[in-house]
C-alpha positions in Angstrom: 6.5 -8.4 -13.5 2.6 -9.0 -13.2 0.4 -10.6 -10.9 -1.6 -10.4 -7.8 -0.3 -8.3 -4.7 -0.7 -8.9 -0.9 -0.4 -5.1 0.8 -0.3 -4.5 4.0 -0.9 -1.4 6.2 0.6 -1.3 10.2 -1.8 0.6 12.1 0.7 0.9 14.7 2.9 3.0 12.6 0.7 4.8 9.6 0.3 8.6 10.8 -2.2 9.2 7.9 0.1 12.0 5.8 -2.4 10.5 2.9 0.3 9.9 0.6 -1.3 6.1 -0.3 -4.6 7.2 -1.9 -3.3 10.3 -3.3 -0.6 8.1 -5.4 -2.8 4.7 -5.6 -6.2 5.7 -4.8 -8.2 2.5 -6.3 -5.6 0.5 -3.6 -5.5 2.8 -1.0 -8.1 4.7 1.2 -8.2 6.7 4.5 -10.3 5.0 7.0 -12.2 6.5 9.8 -8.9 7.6 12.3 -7.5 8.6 8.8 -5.0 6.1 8.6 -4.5 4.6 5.3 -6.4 1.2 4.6 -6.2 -1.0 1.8 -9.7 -1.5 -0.2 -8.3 -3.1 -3.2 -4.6 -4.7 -3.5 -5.2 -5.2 -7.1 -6.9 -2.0 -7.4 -3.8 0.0 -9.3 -0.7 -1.0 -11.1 2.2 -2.8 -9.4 4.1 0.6 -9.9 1.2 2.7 -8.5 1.4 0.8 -5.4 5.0 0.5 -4.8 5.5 4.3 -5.6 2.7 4.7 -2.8 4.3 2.4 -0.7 7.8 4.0 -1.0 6.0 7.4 -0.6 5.1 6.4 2.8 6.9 8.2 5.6 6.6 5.5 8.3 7.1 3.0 6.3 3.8 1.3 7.3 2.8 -0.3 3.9 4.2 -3.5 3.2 3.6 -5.1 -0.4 4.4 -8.8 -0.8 4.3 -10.4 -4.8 1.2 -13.3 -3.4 2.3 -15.9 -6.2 6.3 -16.0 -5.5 5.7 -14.7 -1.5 9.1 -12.2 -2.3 8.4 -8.9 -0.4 8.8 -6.3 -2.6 8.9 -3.4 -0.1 10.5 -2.4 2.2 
């Protein structure tokens, strides 16, 4: 299961425990209101960024396969 990844991160929602850079840090960074942002949705492996994803404890971070459009989490 490879390919590119469209990831997502709801503002509204993200309370910036840092979870998403720690566990995918070449996807994921903390922006200036340390909220997690995405700088790279290719950046780490697909398991990287779903284990970041599922870290997540908002659920703010939603990860979408690009190629098929299935939405891999949540």
């Amino acid at each position: 299961m490879a390919g590119k990844l469209q990831v997502s991160i709801d503002h509204n929602v993200c309370v910036g425990n840092a979870m998403c850079p720690h566990l995918a840090g070449k996807t994921f960074a903390l922006n200036d209101d340390r909220q997690g942002s995405v700088i790279d949705p290719d950046g780490d492996t697909r398991e990287n960024v779903l284990e970041a994803a599922e870290a997540c404890p908002v659920s703010a971070i939603t990860v979408v396969d690009a190629e098929s459009g299935e939405q891999l989490f949540p």
